[in-house]
C-alpha positions in Angstrom: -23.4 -0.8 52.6 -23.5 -4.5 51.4 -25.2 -3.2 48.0 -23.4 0.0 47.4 -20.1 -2.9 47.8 -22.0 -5.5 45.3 -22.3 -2.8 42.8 -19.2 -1.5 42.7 -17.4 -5.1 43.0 -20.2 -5.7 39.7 -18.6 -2.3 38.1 -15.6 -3.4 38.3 -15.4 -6.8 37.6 -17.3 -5.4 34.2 -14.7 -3.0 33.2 -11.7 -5.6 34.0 -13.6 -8.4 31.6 -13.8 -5.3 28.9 -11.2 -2.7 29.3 -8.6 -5.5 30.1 -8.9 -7.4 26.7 -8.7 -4.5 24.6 -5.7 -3.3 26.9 -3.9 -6.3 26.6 -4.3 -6.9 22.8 -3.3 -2.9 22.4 -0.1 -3.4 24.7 1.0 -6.5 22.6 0.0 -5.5 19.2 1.6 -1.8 19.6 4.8 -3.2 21.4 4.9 -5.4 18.4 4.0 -2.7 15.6 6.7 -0.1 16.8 9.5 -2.8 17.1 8.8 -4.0 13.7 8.6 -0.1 12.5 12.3 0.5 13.9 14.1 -2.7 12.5 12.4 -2.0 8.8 13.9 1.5 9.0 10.8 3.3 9.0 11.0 7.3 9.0 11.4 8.4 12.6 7.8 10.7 12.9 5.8 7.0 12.5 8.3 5.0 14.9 7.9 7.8 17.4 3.9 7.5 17.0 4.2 3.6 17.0 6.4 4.5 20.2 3.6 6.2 21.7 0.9 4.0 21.2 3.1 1.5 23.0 3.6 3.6 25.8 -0.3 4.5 25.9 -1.1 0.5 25.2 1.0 0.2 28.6 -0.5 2.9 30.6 -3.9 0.6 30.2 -2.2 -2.3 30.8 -1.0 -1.0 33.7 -4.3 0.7 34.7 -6.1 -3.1 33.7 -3.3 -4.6 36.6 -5.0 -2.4 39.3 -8.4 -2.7 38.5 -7.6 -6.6 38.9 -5.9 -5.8 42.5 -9.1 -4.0 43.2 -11.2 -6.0 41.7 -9.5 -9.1 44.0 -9.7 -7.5 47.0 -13.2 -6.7 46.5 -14.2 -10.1 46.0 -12.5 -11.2 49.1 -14.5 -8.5 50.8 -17.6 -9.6 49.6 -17.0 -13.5 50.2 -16.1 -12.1 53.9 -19.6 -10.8 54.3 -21.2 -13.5 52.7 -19.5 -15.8 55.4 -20.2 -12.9 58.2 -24.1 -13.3 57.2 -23.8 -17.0 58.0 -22.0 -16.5 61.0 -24.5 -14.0 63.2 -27.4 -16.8 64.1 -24.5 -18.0 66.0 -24.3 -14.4 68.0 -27.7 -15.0 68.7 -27.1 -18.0 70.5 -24.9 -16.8 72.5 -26.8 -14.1 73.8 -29.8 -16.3 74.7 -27.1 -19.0 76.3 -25.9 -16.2 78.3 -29.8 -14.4 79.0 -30.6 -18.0 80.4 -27.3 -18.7 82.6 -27.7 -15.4 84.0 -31.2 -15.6 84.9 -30.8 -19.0 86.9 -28.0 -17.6 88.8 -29.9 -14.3 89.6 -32.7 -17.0 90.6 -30.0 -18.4 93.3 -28.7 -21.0 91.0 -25.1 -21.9 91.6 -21.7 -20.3 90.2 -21.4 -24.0 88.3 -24.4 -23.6 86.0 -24.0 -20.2 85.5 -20.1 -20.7 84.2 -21.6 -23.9 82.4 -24.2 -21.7 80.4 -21.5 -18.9 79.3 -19.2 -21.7 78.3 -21.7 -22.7 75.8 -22.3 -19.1 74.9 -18.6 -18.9 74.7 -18.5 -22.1 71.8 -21.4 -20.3 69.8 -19.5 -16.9 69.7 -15.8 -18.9 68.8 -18.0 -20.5 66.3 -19.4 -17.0 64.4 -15.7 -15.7 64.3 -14.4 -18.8 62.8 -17.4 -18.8 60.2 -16.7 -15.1 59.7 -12.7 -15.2 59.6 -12.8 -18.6 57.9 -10.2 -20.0 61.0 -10.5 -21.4 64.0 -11.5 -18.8 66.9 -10.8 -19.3 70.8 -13.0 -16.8 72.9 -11.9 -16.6 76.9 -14.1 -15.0 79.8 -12.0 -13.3 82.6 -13.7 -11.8 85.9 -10.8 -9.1 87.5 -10.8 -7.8 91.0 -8.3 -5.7 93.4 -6.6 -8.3 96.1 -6.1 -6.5 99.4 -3.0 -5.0 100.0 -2.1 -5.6 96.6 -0.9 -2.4 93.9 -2.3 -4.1 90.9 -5.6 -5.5 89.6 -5.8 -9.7 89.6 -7.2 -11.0 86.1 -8.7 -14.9 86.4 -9.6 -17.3 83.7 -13.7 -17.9 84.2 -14.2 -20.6 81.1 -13.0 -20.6 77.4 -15.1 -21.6 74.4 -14.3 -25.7 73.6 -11.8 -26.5 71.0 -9.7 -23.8 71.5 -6.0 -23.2 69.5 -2.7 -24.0 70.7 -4.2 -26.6 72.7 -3.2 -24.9 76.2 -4.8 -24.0 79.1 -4.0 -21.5 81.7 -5.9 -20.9 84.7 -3.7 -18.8 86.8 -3.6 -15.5 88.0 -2.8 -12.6 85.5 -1.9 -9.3 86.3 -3.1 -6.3 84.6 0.1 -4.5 84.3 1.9 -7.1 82.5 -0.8 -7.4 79.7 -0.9 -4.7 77.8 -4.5 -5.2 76.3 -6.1 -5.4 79.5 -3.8 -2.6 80.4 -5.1 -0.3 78.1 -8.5 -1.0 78.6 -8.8 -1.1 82.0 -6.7 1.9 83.1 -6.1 4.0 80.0 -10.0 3.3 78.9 -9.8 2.2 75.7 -12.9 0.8 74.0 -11.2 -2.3 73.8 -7.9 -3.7 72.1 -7.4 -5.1 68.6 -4.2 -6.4 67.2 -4.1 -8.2 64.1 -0.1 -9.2 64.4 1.1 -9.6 68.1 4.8 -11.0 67.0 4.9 -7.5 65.5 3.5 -5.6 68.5 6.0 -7.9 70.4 8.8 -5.7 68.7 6.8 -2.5 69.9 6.5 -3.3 73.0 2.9 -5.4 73.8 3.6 -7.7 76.7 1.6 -10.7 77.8 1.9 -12.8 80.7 1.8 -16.0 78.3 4.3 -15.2 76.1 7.3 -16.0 78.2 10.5 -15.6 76.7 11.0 -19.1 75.8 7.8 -19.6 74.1 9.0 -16.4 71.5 12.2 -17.4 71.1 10.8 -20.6 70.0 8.1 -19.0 67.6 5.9 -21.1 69.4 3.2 -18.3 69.9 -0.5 -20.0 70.7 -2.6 -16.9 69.3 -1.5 -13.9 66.4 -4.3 -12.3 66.5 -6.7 -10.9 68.8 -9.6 -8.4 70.2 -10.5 -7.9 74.0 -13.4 -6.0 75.2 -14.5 -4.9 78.6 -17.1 -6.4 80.5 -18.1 -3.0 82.2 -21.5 -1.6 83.4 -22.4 2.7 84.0 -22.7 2.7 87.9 -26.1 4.1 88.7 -25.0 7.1 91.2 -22.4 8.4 88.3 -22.8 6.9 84.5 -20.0 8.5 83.3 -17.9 5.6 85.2 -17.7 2.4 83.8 -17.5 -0.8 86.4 -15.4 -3.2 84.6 -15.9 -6.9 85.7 -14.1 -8.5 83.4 -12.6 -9.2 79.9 -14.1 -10.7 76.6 -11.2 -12.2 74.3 -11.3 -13.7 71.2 -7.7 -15.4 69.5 -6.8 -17.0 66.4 -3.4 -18.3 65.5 -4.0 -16.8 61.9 -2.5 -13.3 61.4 -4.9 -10.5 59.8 -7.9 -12.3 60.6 -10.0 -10.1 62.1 -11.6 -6.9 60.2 -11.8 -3.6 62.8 -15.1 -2.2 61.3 -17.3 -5.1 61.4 -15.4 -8.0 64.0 -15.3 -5.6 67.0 -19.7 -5.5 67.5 -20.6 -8.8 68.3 -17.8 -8.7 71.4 -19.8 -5.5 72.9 -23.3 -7.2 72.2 -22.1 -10.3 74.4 -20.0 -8.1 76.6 -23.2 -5.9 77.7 -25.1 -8.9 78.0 -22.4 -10.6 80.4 -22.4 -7.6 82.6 -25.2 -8.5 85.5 -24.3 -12.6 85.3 -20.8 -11.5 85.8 -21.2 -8.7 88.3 -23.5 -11.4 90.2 -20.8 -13.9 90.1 -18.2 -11.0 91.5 -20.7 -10.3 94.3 -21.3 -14.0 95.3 -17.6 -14.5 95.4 -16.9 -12.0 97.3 -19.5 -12.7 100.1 -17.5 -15.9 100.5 -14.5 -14.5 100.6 -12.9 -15.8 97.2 -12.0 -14.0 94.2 
């Protein structure tokens, strides 16, 4: 994929260097021929014909704008996997900071260590997406469970990578039907959400619990963009269910930061990888008699 996109941003960027001189020099010179034509009186058949190389001269001017919109966007593209290459040693260390957390808790280490080791996992993963985006990233783990005698599903804060945007924390408990991404995932089963402009989903209808009125009528949103994946698991007796344990989430206050096809992997590689740790830490909890 990455050389199929180097050649053609190479095609491109070769045909804009050549087709757009000769374009522009035709444009002007024409647009300059034909006016001069018509204010010497020349006979109508060779002012029409100067009027049509104008118009020709335009159409690759014209033609020479797009192939420099095309050849822009390209470049950003590739610049974005150049940055994206740099970025995955990082997803790498977050798996193996997760692999060890898990595998001292599963030894009968304690719920401390365990969230200690994800946190750092956590700051390698914010790291890759701000490489890869180019702005700073805040990624959140969330364990959910069913209070009893409750109708709704209870969402809670585990850790959040350091350095996170906005500055805020939040450590309360959520609910499921007053967030729509975790909404969607958990009981519409969605792959996992994606939005790319939440003050424009906020005019179609996305709700969050920590956008409270006041905070968007002050435009004083902490995140704009954002992906959240499940942390799930097939149960053995029936693999076609899903045991969701939690929630992966990764914000930026940058708008259109995040690219669908490539920025949504590296959540479901740390996601599947979370899954025992996390179901552990649901288990221990649980045998206590806390959420």
């Amino acid at each position: 994929m990455d050389t199929a996109l180097h050649r053609t941003y190479a095609g491109v960027r070769a045909m804009r260097g050549s087709l757009g001189a000769v374009a522009d020099l035709l444009a002007v010179a024409s647009f300059l021929g034909a006016a001069t034509a018509l204010a010497a009186g020349t006979d109508v058949p060779r002012a029409l014909l100067a009027l049509w190389v104008c118009a020709l001269a335009t159409g690759l001017l014209l033609w020479n704008v797009r192939l420099g919109a095309r050849y822009a966007r390209l470049a950003a593209r590739c610049a974005r996997r150049a940055r994206r290459s740099d970025a995955l040693p990082r997803l790498a260390d977050a798996v193996d900071a997760v692999s060890h957390a898990t595998r001292a808790l599963l030894a009968g280490g304690g719920d401390a260590a365990f969230v200690l080791g994800v946190k750092d996992a956590l700051g390698h993963l914010a790291e890759m997406y701000g490489i890869a985006t180019g702005t700073p990233c805040r990624v959140t783990v969330k364990t959910v469970h069913a209070p009893p005698g409750h109708p709704d599903f209870a969402v809670e804060t585990v850790c959040r990578s350091s350095g996170s945007p906005g500055g805020r924390s939040h450590t309360s408990i959520d609910w499921v039907n007053d967030n729509t991404d975790f909404r969607l995932v958990l009981k519409e089963g969605h792959e996992h959400f994606f939005c790319n402009d939440l003050p424009g989903a906020l005019g179609r209808g996305y709700r969050n619990s920590h956008l409270t009125d006041e905070v968007i009528a002050a435009d004083e949103l902490p995140y704009h963009a954002t992906i959240v994946w499940p942390v799930r698991g097939r149960i053995p007796d029936d693999p076609d269910i899903w045991d969701i344990v939690g929630f992966v989430c990764v914000d930026t206050r940058r708008e259109n930061a995040f690219d669908p096809h490539v920025d949504v992997a590296p959540g479901v590689a740390l996601c599947h990888t979370l899954y025992s740790g996390l179901l552990r830490l649901r288990e221990a909890r649980k045998e206590r008699g806390t959420p």
